[in-house]
Z-matrix of the N, CA and C atoms (Angstrom, degrees):
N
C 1 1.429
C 2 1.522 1 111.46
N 3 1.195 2 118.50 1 -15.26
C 4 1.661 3 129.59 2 -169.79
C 5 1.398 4 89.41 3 -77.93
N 6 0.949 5 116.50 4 -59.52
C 7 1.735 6 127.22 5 -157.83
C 8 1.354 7 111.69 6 -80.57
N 9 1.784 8 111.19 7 -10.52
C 10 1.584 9 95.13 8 162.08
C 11 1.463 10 120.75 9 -81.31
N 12 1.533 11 92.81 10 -24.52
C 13 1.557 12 100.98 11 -172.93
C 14 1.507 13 110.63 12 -108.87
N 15 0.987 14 119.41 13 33.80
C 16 1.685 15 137.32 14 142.26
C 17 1.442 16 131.44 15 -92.86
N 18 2.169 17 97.33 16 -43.29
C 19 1.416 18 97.80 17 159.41
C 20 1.178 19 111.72 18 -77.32
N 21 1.162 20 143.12 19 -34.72
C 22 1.933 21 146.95 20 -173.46
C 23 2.086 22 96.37 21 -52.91
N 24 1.582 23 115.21 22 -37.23
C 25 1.342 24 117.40 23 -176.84
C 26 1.216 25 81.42 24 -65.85
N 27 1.643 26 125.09 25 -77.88
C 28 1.225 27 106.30 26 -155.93
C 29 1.138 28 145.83 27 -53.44
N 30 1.154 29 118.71 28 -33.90
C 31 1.514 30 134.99 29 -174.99
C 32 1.704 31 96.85 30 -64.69
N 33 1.824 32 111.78 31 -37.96
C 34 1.630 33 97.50 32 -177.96
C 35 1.613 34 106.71 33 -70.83
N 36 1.177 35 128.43 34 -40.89
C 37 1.333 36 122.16 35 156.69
C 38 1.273 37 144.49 36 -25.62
N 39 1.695 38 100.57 37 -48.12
C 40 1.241 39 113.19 38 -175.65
C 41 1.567 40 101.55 39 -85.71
N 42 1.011 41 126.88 40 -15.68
C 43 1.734 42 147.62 41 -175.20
C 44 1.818 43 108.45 42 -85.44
N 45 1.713 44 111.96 43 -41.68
C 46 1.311 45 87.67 44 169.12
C 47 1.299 46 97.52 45 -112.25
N 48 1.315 47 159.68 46 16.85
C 49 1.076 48 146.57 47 106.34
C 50 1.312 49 144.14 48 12.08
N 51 1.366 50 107.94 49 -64.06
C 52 1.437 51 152.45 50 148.84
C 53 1.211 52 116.30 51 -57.77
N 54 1.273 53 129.92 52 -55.53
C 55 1.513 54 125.41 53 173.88
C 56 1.429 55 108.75 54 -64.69
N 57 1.494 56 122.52 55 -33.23
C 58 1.288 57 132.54 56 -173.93
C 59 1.630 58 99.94 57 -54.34
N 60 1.212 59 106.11 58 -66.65
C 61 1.545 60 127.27 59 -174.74
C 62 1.354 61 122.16 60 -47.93
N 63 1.468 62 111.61 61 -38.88
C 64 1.232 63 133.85 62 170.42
C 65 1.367 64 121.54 63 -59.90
N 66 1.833 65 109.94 64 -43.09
C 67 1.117 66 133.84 65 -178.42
C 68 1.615 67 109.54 66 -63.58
N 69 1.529 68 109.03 67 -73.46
C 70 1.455 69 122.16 68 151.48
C 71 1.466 70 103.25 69 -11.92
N 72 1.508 71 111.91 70 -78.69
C 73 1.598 72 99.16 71 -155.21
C 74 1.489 73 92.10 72 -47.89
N 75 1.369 74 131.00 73 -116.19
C 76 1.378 75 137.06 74 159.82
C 77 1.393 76 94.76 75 62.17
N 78 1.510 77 109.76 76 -85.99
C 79 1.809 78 130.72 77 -155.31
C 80 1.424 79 94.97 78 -55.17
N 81 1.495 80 129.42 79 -31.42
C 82 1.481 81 126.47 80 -142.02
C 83 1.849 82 98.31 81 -117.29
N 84 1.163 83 113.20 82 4.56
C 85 1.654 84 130.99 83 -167.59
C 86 1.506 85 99.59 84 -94.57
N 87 1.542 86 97.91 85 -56.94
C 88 1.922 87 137.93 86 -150.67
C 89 1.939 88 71.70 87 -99.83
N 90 0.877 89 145.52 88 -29.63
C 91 1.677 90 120.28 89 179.01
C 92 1.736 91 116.81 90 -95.78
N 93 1.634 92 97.50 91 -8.44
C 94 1.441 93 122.23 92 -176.82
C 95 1.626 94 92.43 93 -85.25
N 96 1.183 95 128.00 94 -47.48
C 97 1.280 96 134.01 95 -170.27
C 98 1.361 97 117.42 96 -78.90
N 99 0.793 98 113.56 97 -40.95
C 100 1.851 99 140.53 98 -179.09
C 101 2.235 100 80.83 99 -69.39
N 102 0.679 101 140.75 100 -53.98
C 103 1.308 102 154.77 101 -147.24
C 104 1.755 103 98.84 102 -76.42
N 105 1.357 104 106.46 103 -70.08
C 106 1.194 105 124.36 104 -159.63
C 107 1.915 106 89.46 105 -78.10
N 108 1.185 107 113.26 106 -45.97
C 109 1.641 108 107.78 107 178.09
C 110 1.901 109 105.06 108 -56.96
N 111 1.265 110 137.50 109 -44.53
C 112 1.291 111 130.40 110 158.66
C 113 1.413 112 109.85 111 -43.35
N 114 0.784 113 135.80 112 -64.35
C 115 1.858 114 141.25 113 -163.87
C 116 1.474 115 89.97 114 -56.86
N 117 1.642 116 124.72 115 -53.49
C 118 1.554 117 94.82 116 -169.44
C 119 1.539 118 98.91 117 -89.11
N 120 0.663 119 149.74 118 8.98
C 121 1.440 120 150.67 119 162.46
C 122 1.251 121 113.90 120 -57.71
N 123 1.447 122 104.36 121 -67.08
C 124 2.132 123 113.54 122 173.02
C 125 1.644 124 84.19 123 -74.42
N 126 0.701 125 159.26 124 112.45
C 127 2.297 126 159.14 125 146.05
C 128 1.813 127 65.02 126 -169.67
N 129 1.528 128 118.99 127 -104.22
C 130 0.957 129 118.52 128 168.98
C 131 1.902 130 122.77 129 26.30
N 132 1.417 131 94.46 130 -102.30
C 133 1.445 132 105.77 131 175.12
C 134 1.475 133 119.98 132 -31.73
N 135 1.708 134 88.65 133 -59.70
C 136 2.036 135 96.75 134 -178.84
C 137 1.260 136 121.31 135 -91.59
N 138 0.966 137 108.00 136 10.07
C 139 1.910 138 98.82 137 179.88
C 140 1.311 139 101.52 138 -107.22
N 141 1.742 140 116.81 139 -66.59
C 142 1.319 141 147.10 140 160.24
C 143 2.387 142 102.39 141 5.72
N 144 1.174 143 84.87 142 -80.83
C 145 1.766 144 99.53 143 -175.48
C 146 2.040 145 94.49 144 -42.51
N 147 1.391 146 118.59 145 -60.30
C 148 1.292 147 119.99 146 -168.20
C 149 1.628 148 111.72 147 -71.24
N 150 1.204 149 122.57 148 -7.71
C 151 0.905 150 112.00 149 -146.00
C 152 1.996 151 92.09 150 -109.53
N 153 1.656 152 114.59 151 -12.74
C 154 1.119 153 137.74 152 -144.56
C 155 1.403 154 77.02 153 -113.99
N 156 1.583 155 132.25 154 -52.17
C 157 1.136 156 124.36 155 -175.23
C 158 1.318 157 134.21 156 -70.28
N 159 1.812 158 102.33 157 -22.64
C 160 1.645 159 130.36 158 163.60
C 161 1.768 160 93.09 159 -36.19
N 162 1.414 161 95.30 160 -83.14
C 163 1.643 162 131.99 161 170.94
C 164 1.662 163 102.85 162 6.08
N 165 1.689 164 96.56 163 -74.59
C 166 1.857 165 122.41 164 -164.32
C 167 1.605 166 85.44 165 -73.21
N 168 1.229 167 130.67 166 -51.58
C 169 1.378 168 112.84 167 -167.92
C 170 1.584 169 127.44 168 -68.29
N 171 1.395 170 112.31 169 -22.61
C 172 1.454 171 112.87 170 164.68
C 173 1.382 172 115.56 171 -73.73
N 174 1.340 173 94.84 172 -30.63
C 175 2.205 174 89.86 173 -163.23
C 176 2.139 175 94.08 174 -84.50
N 177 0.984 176 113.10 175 -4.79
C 178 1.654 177 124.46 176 160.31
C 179 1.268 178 103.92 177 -74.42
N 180 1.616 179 127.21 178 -76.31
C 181 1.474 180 123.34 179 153.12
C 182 1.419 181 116.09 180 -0.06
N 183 1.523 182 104.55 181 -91.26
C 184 1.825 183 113.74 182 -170.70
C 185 1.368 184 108.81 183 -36.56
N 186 1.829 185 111.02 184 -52.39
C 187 1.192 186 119.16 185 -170.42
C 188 1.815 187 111.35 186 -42.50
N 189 1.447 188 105.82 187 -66.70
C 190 1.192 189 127.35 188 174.12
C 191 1.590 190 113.28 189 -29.88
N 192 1.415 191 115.30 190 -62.79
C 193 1.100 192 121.07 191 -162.27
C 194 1.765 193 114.16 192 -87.60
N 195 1.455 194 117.98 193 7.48
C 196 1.410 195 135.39 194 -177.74
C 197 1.624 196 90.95 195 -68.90
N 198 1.628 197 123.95 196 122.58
C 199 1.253 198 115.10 197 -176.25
C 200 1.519 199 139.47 198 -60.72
N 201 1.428 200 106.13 199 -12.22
C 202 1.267 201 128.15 200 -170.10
C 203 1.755 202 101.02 201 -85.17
N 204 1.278 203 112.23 202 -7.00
C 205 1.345 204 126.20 203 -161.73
C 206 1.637 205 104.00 204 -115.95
N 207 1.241 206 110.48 205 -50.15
C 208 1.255 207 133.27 206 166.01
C 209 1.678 208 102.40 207 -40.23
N 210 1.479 209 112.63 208 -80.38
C 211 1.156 210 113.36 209 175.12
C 212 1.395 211 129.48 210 -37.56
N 213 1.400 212 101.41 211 -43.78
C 214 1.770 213 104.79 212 -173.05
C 215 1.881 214 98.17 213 -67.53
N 216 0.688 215 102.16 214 -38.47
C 217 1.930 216 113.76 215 -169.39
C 218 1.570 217 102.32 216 -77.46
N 219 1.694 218 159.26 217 -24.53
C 220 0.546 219 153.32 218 90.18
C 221 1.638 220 145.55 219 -0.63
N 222 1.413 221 117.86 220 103.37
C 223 1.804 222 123.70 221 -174.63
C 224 1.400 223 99.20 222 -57.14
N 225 1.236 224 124.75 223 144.14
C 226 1.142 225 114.03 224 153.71
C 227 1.650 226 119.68 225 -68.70
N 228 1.835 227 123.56 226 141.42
C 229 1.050 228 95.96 227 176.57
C 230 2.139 229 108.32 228 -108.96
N 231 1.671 230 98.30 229 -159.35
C 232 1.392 231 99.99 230 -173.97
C 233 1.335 232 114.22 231 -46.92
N 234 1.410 233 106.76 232 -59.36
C 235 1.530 234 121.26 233 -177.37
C 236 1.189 235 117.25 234 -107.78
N 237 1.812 236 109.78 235 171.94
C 238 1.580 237 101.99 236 170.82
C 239 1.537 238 137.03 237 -80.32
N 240 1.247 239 104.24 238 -9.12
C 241 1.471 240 123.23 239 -173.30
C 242 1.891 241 88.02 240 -66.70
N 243 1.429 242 109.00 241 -76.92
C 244 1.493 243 126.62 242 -171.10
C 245 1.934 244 105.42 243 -40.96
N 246 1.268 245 116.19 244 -50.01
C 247 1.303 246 129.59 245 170.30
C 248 1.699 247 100.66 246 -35.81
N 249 1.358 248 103.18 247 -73.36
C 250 1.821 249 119.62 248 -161.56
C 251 1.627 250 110.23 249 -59.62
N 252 1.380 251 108.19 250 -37.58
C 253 1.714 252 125.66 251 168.77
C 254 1.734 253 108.93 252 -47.45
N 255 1.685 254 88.07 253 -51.64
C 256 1.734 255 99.16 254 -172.35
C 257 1.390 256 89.63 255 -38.99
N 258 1.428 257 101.90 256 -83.74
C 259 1.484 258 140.93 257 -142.02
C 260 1.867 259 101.98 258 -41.16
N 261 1.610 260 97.70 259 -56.55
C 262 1.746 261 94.83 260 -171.30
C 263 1.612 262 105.13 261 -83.40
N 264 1.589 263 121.30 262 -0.14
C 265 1.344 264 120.53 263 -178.85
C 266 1.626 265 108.13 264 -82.02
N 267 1.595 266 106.74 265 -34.09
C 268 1.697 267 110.15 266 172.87
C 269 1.179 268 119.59 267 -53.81
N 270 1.394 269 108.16 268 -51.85
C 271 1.684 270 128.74 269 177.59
C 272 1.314 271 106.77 270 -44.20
N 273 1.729 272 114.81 271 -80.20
C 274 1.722 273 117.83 272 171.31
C 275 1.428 274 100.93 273 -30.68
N 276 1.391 275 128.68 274 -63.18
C 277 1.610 276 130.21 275 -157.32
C 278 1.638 277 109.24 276 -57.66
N 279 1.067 278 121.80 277 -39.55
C 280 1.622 279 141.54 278 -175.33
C 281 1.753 280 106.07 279 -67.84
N 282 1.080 281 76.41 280 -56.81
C 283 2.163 282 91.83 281 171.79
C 284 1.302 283 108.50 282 -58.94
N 285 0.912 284 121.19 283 -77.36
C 286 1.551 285 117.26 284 171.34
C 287 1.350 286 119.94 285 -35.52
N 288 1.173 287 116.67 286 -65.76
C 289 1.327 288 112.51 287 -170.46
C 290 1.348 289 105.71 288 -53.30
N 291 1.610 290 131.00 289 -30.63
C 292 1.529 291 124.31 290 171.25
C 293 1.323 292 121.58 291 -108.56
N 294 1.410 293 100.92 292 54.98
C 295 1.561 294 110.17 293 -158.64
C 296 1.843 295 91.90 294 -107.08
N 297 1.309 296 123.72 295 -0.68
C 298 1.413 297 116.39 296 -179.27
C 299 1.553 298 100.74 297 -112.06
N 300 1.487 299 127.34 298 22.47
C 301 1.284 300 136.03 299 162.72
C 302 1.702 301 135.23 300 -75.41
N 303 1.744 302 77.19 301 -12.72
C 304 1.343 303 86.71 302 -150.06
C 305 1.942 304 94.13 303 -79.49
N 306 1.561 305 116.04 304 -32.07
C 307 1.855 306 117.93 305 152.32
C 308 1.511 307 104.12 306 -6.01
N 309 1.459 308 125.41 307 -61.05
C 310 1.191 309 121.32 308 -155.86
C 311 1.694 310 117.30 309 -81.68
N 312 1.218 311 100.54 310 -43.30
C 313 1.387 312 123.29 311 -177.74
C 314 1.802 313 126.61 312 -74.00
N 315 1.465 314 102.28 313 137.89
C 316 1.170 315 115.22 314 -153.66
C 317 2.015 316 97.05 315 -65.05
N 318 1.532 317 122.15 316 135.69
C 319 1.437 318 114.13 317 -148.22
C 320 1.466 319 92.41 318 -82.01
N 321 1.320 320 155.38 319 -50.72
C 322 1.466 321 155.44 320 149.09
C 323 1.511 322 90.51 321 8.41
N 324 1.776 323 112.03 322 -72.98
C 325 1.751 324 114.63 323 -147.53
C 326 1.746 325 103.10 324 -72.18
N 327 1.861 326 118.92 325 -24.50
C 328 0.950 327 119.64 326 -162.90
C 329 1.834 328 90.79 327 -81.97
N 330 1.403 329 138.49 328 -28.45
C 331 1.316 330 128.88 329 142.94
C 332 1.166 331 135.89 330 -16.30
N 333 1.326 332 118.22 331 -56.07
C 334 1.239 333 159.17 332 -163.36
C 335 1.870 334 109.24 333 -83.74
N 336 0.956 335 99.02 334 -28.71
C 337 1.494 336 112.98 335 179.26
C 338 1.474 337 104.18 336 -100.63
N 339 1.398 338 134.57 337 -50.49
C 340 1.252 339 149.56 338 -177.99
C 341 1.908 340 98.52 339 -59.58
N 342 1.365 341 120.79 340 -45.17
C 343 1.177 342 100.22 341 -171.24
C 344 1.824 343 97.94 342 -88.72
N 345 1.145 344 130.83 343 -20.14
C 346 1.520 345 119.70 344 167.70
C 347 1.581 346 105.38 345 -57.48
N 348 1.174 347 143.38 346 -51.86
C 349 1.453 348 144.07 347 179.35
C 350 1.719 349 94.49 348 -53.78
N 351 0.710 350 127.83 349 -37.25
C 352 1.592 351 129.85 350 177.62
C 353 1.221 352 122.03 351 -51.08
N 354 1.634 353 98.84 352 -69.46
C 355 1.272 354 126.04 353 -153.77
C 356 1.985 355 88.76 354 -78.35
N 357 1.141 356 109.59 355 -30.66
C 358 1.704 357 117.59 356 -174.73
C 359 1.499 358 102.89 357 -60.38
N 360 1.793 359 108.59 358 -42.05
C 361 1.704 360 109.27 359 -165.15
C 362 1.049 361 94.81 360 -62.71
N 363 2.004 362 110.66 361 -59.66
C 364 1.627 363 114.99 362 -155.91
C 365 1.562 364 123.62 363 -43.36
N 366 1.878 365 83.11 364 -48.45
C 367 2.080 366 94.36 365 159.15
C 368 1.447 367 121.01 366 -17.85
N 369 1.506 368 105.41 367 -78.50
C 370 1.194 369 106.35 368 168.51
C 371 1.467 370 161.75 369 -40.21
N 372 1.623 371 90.24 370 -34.99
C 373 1.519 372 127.41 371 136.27
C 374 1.307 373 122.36 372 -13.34
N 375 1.691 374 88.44 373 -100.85
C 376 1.711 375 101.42 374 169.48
C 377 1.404 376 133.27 375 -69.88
N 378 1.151 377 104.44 376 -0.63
C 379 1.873 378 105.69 377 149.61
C 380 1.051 379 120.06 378 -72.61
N 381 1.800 380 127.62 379 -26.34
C 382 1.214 381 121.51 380 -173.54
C 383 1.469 382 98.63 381 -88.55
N 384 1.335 383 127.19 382 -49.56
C 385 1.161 384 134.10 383 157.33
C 386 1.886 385 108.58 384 -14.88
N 387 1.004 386 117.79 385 -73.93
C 388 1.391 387 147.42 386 167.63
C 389 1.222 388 106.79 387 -20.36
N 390 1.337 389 113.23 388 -70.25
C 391 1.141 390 131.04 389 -156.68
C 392 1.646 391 114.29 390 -72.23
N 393 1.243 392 92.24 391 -44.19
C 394 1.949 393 120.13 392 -157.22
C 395 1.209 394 122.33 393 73.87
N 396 1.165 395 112.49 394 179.39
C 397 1.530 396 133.26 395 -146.46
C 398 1.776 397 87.66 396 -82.38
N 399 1.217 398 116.22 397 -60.58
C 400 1.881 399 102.61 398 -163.91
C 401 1.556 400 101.20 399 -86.38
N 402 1.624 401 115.44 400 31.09
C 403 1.776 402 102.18 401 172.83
C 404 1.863 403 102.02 402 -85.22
N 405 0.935 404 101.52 403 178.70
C 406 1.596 405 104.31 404 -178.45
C 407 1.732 406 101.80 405 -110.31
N 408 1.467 407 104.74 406 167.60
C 409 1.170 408 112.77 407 -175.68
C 410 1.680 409 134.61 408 -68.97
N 411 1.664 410 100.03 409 -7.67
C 412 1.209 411 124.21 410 167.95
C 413 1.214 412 108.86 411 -67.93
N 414 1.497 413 122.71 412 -58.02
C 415 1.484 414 142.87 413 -161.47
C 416 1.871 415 99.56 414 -74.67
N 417 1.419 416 121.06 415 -12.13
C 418 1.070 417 114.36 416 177.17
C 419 1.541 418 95.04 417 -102.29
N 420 1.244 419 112.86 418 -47.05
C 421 1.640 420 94.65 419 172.30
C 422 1.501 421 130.48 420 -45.83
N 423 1.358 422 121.49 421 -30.31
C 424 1.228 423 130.80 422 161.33
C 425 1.948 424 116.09 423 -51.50
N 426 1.163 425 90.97 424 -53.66
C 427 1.331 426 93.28 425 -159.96
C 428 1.511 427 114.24 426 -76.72
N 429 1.705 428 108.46 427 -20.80
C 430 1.488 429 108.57 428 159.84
C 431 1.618 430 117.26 429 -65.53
N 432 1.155 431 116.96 430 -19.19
C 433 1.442 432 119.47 431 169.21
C 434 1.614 433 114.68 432 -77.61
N 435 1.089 434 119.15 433 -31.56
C 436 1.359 435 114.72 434 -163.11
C 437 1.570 436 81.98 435 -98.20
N 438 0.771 437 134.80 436 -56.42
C 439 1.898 438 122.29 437 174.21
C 440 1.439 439 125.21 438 -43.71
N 441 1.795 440 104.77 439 -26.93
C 442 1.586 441 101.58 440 -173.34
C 443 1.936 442 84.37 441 -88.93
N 444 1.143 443 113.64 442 -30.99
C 445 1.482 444 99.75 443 178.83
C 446 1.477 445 127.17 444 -45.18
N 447 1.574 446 116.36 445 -45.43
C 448 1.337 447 112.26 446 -163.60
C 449 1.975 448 104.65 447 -86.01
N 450 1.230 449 108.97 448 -17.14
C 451 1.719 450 108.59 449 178.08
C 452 1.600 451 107.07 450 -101.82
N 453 1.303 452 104.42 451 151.12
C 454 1.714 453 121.16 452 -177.20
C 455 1.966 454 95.14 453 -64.01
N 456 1.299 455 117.05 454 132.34
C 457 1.757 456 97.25 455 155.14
C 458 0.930 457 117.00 456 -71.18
N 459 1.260 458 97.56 457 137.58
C 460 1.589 459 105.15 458 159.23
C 461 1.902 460 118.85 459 -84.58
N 462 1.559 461 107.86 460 18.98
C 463 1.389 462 117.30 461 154.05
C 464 1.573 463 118.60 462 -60.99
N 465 1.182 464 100.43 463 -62.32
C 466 1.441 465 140.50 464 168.05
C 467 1.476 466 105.93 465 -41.96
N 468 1.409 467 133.97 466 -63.80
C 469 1.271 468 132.97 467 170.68
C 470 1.384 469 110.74 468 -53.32
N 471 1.578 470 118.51 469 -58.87
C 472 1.702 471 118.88 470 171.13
C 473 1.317 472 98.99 471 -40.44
N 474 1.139 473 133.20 472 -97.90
C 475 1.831 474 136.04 473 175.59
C 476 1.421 475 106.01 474 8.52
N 477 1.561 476 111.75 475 -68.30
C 478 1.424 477 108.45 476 -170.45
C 479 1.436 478 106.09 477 -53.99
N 480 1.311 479 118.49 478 -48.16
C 481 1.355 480 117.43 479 -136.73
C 482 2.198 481 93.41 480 -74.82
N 483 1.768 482 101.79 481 -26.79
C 484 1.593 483 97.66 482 -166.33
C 485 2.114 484 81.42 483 -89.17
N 486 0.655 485 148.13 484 -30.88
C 487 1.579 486 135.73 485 147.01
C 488 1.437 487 134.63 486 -9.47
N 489 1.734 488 100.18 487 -51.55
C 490 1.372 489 132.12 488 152.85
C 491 1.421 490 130.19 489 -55.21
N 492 1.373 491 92.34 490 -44.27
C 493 1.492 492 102.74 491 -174.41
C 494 1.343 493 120.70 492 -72.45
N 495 1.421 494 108.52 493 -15.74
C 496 1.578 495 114.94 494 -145.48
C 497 1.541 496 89.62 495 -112.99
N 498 1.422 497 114.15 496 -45.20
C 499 1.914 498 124.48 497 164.06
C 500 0.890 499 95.80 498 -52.82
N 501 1.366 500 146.14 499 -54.59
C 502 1.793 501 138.64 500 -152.65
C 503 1.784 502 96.30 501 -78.66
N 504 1.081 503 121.45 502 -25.90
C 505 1.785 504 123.03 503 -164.19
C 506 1.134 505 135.47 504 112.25
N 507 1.834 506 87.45 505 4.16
C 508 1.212 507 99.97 506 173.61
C 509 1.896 508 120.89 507 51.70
């Protein structure tokens, strides 16, 4: 009779014991969760604002550096050499200055942006190319227009792609 009612203690022991333990886990899962849901909450708060502004500051970038835009924002200078310097020196200058954006930005779109800054200089390039050496800086301004006319930008493609990024959650 001892030993039924020693195992009958035990088993209630081992019964809230067990529920205890069970319980515990639970509290320490749900405080793990509760935990980790704060952390992205404040990530959230502080990243979120910079990360939106990365965003606005490249598609300002693209904007900027769209040649038809380029040109208007740009003096014309004496010659064409000094003109073409301007032109791909703004571009480099613009890039750089938002060249620590790229932290935020999804690395595919920051591709995507890197070859529009490219494809914008080379433009320029082959207008001078285009043009030749004794055209004037007018006649190259023209011809970067009529060159950005016949190809898609790839401003425009970057745009989409941080468009994407920012609908998807960025």
């Amino acid at each position: 009779m001892d030993i039924t009612i020693i195992l009958t203690f035990i088993s209630v022991l081992l019964l809230i014991g067990g529920g205890f333990v069970y319980m515990l886990n639970r509290f320490f899962r749900a405080e793990k969760e509760r935990r980790s849901f704060e952390l992205r909450l404040k990530y959230s708060e502080n990243i979120l604002p910079n990360k939106l502004q990365a965003y606005e500051r490249m598609t300002l970038f693209l904007e900027r550096i769209r040649p038809a835009s380029l040109i208007r924002r740009i003096s014309l200078a004496e010659d064409l050499k000094s003109y073409e310097y301007a032109l791909i020196e703004t571009v480099q200058t613009e890039f750089e200055h938002n060249l620590s954006q790229q932290v935020y930005i999804n690395p595919e779109t920051w591709g995507v942006i890197l070859s529009a800054k490219n494809s914008i200089q080379l433009l320029i390039k082959k207008a001078v190319e285009s043009v030749g050496e004794s055209a004037s800086a007018k006649d190259l301004q023209e011809e970067i227009l009529k060159q950005s006319m016949k190809e898609v930008s790839l401003s425009s493609t970057a745009i989409l792609y941080l468009q994407k990024d920012i609908q998807g959650g960025a």
